[in-house]
Jmol script that loads the backbone (N, CA, C; Angstrom):
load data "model"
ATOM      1  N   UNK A   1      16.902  -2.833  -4.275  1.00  0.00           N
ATOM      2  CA  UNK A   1      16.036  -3.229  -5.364  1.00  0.00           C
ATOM      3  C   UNK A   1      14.653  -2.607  -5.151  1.00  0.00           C
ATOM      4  N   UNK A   2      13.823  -2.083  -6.460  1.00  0.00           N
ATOM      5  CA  UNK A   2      12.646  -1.461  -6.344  1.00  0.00           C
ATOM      6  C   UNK A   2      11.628  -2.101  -6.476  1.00  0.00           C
ATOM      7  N   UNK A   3      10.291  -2.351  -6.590  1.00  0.00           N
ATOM      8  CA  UNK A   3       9.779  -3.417  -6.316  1.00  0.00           C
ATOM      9  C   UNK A   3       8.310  -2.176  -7.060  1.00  0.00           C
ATOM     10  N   UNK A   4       7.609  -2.583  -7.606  1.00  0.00           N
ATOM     11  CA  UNK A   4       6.452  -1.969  -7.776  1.00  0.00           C
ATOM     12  C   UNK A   4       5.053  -2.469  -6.885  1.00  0.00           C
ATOM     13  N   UNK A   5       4.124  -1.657  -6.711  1.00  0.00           N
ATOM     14  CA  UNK A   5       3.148  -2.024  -5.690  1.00  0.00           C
ATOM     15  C   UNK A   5       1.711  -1.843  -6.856  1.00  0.00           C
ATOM     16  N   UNK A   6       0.940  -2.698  -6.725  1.00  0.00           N
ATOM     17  CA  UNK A   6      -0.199  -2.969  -7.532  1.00  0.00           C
ATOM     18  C   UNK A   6      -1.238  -2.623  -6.233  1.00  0.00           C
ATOM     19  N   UNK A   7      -2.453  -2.167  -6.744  1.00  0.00           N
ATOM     20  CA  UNK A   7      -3.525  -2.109  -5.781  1.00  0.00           C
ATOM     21  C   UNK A   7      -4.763  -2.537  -6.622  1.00  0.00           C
ATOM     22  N   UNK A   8      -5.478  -3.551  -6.252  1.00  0.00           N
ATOM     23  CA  UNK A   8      -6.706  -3.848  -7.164  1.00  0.00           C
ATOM     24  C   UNK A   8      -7.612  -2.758  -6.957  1.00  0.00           C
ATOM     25  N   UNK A   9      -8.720  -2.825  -7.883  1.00  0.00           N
ATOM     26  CA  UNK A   9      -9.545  -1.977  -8.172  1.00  0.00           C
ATOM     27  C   UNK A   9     -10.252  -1.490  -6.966  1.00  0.00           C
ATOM     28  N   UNK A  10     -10.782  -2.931  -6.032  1.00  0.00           N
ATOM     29  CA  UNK A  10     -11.685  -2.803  -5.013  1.00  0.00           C
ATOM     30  C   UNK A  10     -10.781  -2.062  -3.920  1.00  0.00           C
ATOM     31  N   UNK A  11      -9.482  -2.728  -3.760  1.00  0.00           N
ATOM     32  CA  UNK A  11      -8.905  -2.109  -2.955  1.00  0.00           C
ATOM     33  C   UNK A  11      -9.093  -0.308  -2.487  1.00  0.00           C
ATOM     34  N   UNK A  12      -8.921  -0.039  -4.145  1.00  0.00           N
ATOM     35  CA  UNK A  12      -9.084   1.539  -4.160  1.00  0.00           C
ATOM     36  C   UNK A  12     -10.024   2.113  -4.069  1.00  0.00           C
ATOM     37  N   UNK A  13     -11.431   1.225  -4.322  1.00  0.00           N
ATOM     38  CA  UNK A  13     -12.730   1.696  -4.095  1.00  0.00           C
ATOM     39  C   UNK A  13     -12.576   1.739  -2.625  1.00  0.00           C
ATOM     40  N   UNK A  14     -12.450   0.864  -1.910  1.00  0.00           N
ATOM     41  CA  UNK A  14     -12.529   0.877  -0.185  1.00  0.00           C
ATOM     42  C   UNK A  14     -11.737   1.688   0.188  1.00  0.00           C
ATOM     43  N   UNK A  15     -10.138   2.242  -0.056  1.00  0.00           N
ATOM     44  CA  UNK A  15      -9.136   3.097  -0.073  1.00  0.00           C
ATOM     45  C   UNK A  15     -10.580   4.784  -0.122  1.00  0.00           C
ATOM     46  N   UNK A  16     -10.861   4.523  -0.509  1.00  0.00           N
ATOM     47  CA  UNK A  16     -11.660   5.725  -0.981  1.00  0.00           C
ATOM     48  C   UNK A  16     -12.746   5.885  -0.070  1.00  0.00           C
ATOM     49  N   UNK A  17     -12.963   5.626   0.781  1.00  0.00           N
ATOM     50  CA  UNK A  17     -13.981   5.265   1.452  1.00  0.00           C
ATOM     51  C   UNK A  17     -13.398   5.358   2.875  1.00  0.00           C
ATOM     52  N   UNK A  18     -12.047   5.282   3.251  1.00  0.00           N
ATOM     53  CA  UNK A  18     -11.838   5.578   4.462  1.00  0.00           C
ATOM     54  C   UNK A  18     -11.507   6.948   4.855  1.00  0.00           C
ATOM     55  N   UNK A  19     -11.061   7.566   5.989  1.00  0.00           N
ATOM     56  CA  UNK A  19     -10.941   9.038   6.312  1.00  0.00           C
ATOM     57  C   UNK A  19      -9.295   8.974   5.927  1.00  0.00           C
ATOM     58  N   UNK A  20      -9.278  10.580   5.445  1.00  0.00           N
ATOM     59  CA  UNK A  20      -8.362  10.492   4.353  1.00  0.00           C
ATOM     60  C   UNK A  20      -6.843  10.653   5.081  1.00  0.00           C
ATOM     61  N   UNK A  21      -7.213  10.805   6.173  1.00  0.00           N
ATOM     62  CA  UNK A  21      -5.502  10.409   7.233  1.00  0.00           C
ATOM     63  C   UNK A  21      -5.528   9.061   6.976  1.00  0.00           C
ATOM     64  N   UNK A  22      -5.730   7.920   7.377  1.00  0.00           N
ATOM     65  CA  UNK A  22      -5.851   6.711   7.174  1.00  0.00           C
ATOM     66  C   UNK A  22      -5.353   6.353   5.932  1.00  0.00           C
ATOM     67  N   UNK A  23      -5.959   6.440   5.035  1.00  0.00           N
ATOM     68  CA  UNK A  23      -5.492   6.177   3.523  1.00  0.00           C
ATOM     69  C   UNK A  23      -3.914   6.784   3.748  1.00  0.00           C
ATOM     70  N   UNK A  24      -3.924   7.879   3.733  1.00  0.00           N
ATOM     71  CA  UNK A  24      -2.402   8.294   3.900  1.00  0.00           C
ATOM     72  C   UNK A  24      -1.443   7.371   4.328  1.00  0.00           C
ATOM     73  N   UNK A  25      -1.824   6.989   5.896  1.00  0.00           N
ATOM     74  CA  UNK A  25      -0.616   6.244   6.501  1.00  0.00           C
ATOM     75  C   UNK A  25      -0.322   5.233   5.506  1.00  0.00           C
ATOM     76  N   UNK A  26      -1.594   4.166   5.025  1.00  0.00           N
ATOM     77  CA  UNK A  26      -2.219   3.205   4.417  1.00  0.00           C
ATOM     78  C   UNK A  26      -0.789   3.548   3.044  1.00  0.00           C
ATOM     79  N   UNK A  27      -0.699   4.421   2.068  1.00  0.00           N
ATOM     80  CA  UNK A  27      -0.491   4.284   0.795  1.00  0.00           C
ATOM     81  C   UNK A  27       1.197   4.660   1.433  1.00  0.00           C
ATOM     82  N   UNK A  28       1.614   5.347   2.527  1.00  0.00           N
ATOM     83  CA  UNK A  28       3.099   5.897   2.969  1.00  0.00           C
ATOM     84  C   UNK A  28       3.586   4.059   3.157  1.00  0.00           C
ATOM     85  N   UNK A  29       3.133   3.450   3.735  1.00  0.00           N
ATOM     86  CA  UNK A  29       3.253   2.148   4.234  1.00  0.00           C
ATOM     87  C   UNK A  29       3.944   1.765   2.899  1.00  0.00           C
ATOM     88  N   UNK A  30       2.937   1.611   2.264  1.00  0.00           N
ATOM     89  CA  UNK A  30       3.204   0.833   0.912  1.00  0.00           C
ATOM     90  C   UNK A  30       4.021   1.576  -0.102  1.00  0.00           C
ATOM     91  N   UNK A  31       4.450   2.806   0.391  1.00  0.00           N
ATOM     92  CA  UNK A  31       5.453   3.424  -0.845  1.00  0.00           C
ATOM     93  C   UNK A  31       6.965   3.076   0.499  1.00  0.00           C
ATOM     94  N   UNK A  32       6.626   2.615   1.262  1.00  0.00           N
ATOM     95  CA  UNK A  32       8.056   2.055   1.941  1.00  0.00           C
ATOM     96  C   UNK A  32       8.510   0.659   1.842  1.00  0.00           C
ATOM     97  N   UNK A  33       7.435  -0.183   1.633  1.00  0.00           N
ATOM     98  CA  UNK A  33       7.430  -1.518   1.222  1.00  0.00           C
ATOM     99  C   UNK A  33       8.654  -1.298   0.000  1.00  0.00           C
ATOM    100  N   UNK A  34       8.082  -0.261  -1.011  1.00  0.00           N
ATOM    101  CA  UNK A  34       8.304  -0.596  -2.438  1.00  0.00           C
ATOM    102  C   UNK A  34       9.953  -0.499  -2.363  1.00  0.00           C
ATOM    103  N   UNK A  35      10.605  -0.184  -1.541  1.00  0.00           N
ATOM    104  CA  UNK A  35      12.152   0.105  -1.573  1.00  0.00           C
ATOM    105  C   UNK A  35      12.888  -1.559  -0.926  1.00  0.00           C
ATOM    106  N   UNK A  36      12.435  -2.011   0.121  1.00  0.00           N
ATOM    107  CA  UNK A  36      13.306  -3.082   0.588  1.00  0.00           C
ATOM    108  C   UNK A  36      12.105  -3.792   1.119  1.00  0.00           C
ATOM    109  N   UNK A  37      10.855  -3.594   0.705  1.00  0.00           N
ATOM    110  CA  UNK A  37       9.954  -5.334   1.219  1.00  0.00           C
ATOM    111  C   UNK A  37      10.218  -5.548   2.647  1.00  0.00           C
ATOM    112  N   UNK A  38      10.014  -4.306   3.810  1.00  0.00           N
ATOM    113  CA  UNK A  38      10.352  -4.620   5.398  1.00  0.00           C
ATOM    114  C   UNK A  38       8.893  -4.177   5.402  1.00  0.00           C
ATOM    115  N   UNK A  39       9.239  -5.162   6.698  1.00  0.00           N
ATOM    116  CA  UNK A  39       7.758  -5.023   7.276  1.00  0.00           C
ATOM    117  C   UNK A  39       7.444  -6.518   6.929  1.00  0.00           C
ATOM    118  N   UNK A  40       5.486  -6.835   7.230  1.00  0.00           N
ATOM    119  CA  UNK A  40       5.087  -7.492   7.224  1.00  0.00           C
ATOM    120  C   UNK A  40       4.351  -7.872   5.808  1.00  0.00           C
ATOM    121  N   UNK A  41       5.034  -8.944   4.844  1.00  0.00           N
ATOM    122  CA  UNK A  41       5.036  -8.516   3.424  1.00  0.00           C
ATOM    123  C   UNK A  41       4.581 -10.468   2.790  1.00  0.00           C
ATOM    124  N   UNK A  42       3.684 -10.040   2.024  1.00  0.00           N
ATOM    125  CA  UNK A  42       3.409 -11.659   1.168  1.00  0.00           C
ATOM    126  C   UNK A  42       3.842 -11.185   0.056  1.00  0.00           C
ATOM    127  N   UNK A  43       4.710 -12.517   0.139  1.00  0.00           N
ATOM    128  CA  UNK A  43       5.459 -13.114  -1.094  1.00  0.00           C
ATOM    129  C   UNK A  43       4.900 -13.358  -1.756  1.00  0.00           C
ATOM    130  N   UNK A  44       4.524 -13.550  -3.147  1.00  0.00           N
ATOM    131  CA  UNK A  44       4.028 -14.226  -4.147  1.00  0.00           C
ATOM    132  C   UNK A  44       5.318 -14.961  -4.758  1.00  0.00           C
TER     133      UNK A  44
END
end "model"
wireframe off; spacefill off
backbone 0.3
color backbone group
């Protein structure tokens, strides 16, 4: 199941603001979440 990933606004302002390896790992993380929710993940 696919799962979509939302990032608030601020998020991306601060996203923007870190060195741009970082962000990388940061957004790879979260495009692996989006397939099976492993890892360390809040539920809503």
């Amino acid at each position: 199941m696919n799962y979509q990933i939302e990032f608030k606004a601020l998020a991306i302002k601060d996203m923007d603001g870190l060195p741009r390896e970082m962000a990388r790992r940061i957004l790879d993380k979260a495009g692996a979440l989006r397939n099976s929710l492993s890892g360390d993940v809040k539920k809503r």
